[in-house]
LUMVEXVO-972558 format. One line per 2 residues: number of its first residue (from 0); their letters; for each residue x, z, y of N, C-alpha, C, O, CB. Coordinates in pm, 1 decimal. Glycine has a CB too. Layout:
BEGIN
NUM = A = X Z Y X Z Y X Z Y X Z Y X Z Y ~ ...
***
This chain:
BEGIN
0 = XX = 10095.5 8406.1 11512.4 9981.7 8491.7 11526.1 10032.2 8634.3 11526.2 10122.6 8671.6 11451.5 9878.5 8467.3 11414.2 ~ 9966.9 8717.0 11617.6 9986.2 8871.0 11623.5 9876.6 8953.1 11582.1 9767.2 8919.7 11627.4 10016.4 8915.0 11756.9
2 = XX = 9879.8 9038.2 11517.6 9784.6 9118.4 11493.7 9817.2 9271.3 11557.3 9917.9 9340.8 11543.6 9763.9 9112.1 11345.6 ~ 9739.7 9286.9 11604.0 9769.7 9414.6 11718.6 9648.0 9511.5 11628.6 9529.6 9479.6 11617.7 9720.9 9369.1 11939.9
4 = XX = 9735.0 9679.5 11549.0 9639.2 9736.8 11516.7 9639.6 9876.2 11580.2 9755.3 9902.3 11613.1 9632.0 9729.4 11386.2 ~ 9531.6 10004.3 11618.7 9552.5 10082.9 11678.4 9450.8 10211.5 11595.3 9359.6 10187.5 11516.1 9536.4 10032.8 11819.5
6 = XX = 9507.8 10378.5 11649.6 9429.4 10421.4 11571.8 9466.6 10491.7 11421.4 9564.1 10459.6 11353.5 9359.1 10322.1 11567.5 ~ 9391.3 10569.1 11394.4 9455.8 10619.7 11289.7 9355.2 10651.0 11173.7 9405.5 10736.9 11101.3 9531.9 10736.5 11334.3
8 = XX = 9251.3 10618.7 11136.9 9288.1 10518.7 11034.3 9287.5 10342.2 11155.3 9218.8 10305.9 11250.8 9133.3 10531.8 10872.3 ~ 9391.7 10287.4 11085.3 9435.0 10153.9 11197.3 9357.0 10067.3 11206.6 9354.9 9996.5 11105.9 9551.0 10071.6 11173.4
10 = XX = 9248.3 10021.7 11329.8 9150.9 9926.5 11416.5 9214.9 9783.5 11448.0 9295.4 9779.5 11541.0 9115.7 10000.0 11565.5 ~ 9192.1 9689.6 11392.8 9216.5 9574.2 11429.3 9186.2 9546.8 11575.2 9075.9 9571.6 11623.8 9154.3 9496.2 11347.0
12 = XX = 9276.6 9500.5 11636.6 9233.7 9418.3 11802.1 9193.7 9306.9 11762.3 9176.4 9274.0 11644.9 9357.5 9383.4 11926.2 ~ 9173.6 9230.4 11875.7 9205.9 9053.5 11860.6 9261.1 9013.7 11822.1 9360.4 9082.7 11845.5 9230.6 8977.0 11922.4
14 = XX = 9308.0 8896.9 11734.8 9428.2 8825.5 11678.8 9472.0 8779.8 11825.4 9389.0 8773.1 11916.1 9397.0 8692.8 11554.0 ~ 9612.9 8747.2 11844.8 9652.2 8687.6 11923.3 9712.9 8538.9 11877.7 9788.7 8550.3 11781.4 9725.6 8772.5 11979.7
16 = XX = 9697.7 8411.9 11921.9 9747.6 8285.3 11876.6 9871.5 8280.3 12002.1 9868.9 8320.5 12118.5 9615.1 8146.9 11873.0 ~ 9982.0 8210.1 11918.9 10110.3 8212.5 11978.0 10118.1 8051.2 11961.5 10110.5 7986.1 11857.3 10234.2 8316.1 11899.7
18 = XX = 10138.1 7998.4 12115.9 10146.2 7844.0 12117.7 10276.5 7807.3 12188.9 10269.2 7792.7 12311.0 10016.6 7774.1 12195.7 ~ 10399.4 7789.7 12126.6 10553.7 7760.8 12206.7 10518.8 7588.2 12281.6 10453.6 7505.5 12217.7 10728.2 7754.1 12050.6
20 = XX = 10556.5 7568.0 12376.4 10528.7 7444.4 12411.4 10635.1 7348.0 12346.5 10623.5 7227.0 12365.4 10521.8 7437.6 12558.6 ~ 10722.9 7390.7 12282.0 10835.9 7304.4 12219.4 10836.3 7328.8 12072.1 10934.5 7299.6 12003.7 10982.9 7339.0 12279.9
22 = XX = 10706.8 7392.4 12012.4 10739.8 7402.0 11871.4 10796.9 7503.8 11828.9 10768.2 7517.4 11710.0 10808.9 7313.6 11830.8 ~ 10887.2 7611.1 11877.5 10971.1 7685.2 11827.1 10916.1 7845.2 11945.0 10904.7 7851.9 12067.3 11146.4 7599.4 11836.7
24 = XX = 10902.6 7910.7 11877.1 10910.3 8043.6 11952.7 10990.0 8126.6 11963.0 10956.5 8234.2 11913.5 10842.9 8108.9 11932.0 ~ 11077.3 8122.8 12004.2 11226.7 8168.7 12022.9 11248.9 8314.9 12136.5 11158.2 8396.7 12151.8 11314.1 8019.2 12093.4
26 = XX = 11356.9 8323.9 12193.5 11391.8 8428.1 12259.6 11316.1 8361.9 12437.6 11256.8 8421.6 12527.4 11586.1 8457.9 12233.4 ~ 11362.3 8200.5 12418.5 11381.4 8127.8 12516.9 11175.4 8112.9 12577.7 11118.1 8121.4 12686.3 11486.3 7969.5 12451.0
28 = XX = 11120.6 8082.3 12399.2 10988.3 8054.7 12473.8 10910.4 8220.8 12484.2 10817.7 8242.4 12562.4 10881.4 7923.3 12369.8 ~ 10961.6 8316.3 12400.8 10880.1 8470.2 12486.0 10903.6 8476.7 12644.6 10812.7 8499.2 12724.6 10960.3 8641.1 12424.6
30 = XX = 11053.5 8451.2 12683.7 11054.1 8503.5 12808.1 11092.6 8396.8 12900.0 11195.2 8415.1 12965.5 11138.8 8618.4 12816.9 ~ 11021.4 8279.0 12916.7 11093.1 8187.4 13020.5 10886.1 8139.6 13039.9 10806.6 8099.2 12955.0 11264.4 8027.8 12938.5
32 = XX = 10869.9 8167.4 13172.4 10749.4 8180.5 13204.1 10696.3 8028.0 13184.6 10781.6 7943.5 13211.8 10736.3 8246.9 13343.6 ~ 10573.8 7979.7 13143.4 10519.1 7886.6 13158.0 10535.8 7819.4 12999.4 10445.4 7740.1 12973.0 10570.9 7821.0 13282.6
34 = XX = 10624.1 7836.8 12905.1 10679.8 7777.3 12805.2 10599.7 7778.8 12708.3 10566.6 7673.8 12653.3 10789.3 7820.7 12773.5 ~ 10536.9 7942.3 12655.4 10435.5 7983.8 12598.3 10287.8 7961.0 12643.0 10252.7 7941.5 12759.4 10461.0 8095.2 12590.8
36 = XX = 10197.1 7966.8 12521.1 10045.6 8013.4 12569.0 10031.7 8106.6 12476.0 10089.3 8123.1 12368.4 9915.8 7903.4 12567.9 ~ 9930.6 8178.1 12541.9 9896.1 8317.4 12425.4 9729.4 8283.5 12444.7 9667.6 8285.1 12551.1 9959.2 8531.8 12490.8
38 = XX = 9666.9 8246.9 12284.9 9521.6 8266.3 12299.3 9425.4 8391.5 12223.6 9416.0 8402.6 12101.4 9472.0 8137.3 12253.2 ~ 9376.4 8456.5 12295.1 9343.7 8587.2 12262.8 9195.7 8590.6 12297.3 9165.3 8563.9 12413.5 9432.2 8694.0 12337.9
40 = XX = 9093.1 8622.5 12203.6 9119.4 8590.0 12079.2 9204.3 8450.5 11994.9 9215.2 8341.4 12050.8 9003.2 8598.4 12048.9 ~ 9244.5 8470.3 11891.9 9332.3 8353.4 11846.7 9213.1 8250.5 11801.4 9123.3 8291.5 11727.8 9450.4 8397.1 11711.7
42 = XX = 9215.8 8119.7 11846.8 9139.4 8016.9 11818.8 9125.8 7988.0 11633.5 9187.6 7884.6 11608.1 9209.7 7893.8 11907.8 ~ 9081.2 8032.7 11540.6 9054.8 8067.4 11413.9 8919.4 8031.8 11327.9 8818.0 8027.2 11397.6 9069.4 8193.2 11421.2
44 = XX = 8909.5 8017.8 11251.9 8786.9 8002.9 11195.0 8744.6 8196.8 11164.2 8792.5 8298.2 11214.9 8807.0 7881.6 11037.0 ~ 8654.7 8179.9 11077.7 8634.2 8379.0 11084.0 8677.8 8406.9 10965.5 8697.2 8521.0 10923.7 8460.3 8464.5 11097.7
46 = XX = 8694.4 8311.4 10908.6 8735.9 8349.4 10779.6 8903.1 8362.4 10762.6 8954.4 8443.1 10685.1 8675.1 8242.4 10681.7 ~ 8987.7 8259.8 10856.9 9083.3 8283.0 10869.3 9102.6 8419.8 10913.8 9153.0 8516.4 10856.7 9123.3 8198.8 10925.7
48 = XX = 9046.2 8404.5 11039.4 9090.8 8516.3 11135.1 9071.0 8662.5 11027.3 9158.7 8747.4 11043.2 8975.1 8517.6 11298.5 ~ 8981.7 8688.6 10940.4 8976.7 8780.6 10913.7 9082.6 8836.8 10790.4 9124.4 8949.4 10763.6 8859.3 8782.3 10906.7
50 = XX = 9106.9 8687.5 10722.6 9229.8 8709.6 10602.7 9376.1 8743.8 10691.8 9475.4 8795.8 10641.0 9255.8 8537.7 10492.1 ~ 9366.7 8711.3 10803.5 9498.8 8779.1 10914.4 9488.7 8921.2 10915.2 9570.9 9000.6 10869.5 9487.8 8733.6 11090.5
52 = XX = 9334.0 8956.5 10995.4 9355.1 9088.1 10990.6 9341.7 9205.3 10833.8 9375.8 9323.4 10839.0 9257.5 9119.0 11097.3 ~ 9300.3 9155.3 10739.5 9341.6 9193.3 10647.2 9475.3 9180.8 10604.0 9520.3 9266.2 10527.6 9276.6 9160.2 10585.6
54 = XX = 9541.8 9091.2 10640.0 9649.0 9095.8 10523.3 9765.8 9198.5 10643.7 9869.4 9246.9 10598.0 9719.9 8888.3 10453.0 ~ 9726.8 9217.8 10794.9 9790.7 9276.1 10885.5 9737.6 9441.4 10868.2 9817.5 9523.4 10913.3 9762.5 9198.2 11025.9
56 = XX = 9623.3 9491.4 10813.4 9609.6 9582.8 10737.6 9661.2 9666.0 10650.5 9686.3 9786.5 10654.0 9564.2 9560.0 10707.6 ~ 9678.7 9548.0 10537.6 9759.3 9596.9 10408.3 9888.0 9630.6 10456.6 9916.2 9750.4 10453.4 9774.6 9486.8 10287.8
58 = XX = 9972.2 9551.7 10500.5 10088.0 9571.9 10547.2 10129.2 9737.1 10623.8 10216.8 9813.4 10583.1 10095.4 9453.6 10638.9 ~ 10051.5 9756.0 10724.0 10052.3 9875.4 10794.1 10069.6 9964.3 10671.2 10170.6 10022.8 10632.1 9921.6 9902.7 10888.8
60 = XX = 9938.9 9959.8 10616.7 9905.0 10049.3 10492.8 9985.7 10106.9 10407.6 9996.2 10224.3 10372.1 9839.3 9994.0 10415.0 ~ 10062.3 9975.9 10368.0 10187.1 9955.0 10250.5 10350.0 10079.0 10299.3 10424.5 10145.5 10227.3 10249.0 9729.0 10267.4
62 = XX = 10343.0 10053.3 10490.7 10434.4 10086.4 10508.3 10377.9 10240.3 10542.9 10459.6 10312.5 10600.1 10507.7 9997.7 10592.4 ~ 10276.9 10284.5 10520.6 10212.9 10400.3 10636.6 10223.2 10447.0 10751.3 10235.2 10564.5 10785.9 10216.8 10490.6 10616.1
64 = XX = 10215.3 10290.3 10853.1 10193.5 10275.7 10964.6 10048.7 10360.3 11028.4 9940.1 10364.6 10970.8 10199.0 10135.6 10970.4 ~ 10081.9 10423.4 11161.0 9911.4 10519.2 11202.3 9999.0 10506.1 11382.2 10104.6 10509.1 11445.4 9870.8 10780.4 11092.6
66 = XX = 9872.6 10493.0 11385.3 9893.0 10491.3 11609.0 9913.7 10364.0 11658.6 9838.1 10329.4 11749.4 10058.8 10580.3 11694.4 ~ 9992.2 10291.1 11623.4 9989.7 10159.5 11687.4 10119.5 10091.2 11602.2 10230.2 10136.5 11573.1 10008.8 10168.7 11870.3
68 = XX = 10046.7 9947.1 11573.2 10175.4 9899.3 11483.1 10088.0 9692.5 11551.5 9985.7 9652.6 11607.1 10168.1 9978.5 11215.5 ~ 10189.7 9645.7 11506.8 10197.4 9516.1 11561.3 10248.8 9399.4 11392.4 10349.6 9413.1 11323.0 10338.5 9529.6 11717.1
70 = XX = 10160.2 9318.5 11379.1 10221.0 9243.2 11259.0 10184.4 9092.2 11283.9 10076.9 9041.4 11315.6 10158.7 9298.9 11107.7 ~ 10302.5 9039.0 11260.7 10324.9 8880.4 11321.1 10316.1 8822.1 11223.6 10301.8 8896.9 11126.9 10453.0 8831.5 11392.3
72 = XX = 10317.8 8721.6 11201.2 10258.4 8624.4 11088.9 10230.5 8483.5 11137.4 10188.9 8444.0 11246.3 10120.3 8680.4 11031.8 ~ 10266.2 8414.9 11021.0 10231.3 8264.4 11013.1 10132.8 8245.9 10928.4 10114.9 8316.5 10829.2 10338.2 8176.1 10971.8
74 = XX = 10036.7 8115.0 10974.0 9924.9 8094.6 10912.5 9964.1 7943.4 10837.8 9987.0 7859.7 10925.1 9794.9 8102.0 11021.3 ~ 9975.8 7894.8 10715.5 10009.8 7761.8 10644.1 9883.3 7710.4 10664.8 9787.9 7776.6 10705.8 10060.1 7762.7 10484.1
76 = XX = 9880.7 7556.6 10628.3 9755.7 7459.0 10615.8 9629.7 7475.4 10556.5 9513.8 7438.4 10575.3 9787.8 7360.7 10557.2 ~ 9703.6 7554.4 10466.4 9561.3 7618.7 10388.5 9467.2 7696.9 10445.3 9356.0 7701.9 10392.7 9588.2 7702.6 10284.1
78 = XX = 9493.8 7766.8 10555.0 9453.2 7929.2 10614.3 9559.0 8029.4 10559.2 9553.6 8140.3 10612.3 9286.3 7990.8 10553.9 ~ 9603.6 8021.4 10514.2 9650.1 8181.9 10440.7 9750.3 8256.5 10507.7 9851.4 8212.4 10453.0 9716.9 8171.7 10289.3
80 = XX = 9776.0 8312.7 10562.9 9856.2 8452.4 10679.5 9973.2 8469.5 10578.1 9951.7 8486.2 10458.0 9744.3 8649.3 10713.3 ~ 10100.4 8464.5 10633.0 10219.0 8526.2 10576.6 10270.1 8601.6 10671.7 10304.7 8554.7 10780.2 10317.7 8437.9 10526.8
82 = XX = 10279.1 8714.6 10643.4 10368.9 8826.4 10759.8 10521.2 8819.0 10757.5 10603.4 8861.4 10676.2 10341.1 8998.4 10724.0 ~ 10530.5 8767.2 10846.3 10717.1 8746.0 10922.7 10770.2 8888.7 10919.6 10874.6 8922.6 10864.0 10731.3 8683.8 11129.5
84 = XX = 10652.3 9001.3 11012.7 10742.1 9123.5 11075.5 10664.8 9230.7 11066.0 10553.4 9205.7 11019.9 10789.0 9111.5 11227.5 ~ 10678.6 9306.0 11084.7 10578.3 9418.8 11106.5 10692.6 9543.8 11205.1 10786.8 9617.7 11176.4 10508.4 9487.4 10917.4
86 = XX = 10618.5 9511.0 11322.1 10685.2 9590.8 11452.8 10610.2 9734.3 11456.6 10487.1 9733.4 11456.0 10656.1 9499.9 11615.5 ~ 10670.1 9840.8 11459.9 10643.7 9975.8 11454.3 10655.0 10043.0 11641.5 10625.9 10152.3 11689.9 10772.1 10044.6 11330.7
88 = XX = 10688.3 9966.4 11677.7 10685.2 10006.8 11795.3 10665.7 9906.6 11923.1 10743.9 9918.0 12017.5 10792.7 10072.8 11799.5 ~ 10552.0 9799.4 11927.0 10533.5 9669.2 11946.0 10525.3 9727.2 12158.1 10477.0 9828.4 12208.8 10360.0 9585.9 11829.7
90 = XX = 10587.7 9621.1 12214.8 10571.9 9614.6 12361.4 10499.7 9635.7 12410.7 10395.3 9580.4 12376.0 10582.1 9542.3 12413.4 ~ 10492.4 9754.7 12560.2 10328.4 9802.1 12621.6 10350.1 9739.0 12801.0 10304.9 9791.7 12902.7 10295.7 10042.4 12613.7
92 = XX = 10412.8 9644.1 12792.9 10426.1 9579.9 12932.4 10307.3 9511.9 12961.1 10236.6 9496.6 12861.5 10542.4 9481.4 12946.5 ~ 10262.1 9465.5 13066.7 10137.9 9347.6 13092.0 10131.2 9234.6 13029.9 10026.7 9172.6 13010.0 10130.2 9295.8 13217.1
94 = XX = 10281.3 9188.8 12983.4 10244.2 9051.6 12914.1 10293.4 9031.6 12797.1 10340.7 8923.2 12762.9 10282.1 8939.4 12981.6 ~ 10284.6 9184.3 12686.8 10364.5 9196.9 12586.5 10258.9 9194.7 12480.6 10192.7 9297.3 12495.7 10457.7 9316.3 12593.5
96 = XX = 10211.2 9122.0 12376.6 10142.8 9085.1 12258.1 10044.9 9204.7 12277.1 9932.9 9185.3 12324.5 10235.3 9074.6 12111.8 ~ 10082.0 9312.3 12244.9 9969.3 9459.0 12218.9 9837.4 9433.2 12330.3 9721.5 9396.2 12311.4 10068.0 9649.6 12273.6
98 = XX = 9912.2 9470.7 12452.6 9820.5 9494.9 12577.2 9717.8 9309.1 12596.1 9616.5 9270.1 12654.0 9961.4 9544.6 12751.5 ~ 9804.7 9260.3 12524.1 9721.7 9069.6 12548.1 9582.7 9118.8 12479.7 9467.8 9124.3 12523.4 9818.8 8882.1 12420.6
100 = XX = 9665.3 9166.8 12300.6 9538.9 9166.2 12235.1 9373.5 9292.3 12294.3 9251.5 9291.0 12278.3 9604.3 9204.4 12072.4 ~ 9498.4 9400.4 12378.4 9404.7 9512.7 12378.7 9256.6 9407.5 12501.5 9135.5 9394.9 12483.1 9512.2 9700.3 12467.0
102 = XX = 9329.9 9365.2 12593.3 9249.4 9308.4 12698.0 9188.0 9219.3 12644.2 9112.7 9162.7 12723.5 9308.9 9261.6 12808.0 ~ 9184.4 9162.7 12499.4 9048.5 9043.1 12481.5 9005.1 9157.3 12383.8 8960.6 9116.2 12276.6 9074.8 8840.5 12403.4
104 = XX = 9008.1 9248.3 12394.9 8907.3 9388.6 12320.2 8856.9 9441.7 12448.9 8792.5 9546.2 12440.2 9005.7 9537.2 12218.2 ~ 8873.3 9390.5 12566.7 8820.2 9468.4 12701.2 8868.6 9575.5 12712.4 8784.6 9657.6 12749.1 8685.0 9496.2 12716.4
106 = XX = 8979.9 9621.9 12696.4 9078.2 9747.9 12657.5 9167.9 9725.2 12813.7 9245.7 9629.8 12815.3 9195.0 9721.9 12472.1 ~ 9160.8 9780.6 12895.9 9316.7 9809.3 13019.2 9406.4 9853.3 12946.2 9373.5 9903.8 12838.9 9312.9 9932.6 13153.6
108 = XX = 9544.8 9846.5 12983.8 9649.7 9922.3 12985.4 9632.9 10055.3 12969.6 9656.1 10106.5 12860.1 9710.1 9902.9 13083.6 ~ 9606.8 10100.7 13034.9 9577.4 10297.8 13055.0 9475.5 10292.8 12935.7 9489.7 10391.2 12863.0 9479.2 10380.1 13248.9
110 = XX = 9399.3 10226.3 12903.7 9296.0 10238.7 12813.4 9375.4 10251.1 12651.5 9342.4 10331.6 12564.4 9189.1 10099.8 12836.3 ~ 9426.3 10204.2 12646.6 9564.3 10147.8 12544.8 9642.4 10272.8 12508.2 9667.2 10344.8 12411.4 9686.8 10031.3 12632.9
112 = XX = 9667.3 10260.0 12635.6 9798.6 10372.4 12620.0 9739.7 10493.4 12581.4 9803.5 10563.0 12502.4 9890.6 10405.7 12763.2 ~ 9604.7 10541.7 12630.8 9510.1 10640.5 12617.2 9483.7 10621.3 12437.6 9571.1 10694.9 12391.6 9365.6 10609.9 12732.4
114 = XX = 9439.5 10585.5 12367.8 9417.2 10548.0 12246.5 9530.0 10598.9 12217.1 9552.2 10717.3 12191.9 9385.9 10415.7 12211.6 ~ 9604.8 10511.0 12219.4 9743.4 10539.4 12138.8 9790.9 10681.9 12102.2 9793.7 10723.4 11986.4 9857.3 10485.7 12219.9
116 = XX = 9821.0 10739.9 12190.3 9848.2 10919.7 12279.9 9710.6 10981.9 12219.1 9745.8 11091.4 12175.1 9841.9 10926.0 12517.6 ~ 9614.4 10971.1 12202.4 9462.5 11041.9 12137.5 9508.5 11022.9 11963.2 9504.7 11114.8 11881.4 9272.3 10920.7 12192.8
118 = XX = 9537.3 10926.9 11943.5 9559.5 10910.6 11791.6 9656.5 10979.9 11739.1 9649.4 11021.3 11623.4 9586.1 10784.8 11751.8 ~ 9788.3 11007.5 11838.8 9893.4 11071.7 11798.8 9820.4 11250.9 11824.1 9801.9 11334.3 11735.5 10044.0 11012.9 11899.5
120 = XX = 9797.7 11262.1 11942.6 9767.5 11409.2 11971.0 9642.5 11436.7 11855.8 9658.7 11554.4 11823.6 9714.7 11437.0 12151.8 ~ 9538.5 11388.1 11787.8 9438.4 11440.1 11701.9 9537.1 11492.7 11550.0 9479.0 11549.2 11457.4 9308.3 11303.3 11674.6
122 = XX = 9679.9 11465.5 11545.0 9745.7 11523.1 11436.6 9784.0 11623.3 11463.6 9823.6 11688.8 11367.2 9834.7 11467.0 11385.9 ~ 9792.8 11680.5 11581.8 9827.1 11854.5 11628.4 9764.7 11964.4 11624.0 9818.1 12067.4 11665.0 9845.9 11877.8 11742.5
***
């Protein structure tokens, strides 16, 4: 799971759900086309989904992340979100986690990138 946040104080996107077709999400299943599915919004209950974006919150918070930050995480049987990573400078390509989540927020690219660049420039 990805949590894509934007903004300054930091806006949750969509969760993104990360599905490797072999079990393992590796170097091999990000970039070898067809291997992955990305479901955006992440298929979740709301209660899950929302203990993700909280606990992808805190994290930012913890580190004083502002403008755009990215936090990956595993979800156990229970529901409960454990954060793997927390990316400070997460991918702005077409098929890179951020821009997945921005587009199931109805967000374009330029729209994105626009946010991003507004959040940084309102500190000047």
């Amino acid at each position: 799971m990805a949590a894509a946040l934007i903004g300054t104080p930091s806006e949750p996107l969509p969760l993104v759900e990360i599905v490797s077709k072999s079990g393992v999400y590796d170097y091999a299943a990000r970039y070898t086309a067809g291997v992955t599915e990305y479901f955006a919004p992440a298929r979740l209950s709301d209660e899950v989904a929302e203990a993700c974006a909280t606990v992808a919150g805190r994290a930012a918070r913890a580190l004083r992340l502002r403008d755009v930050t990215r936090v990956d995480a595993m979800i156990d049987g229970d529901g409960t979100p454990w954060v793997l990573e927390v990316n400070v400078s997460p991918g702005m390509t077409e098929t890179s986690l951020l821009p997945i989540a921005a587009h199931a927020a109805g967000m374009g690219l330029a729209q994105l990138c626009d946010s991003v660049l507004q959040a940084a420039l309102s500190r000047a």
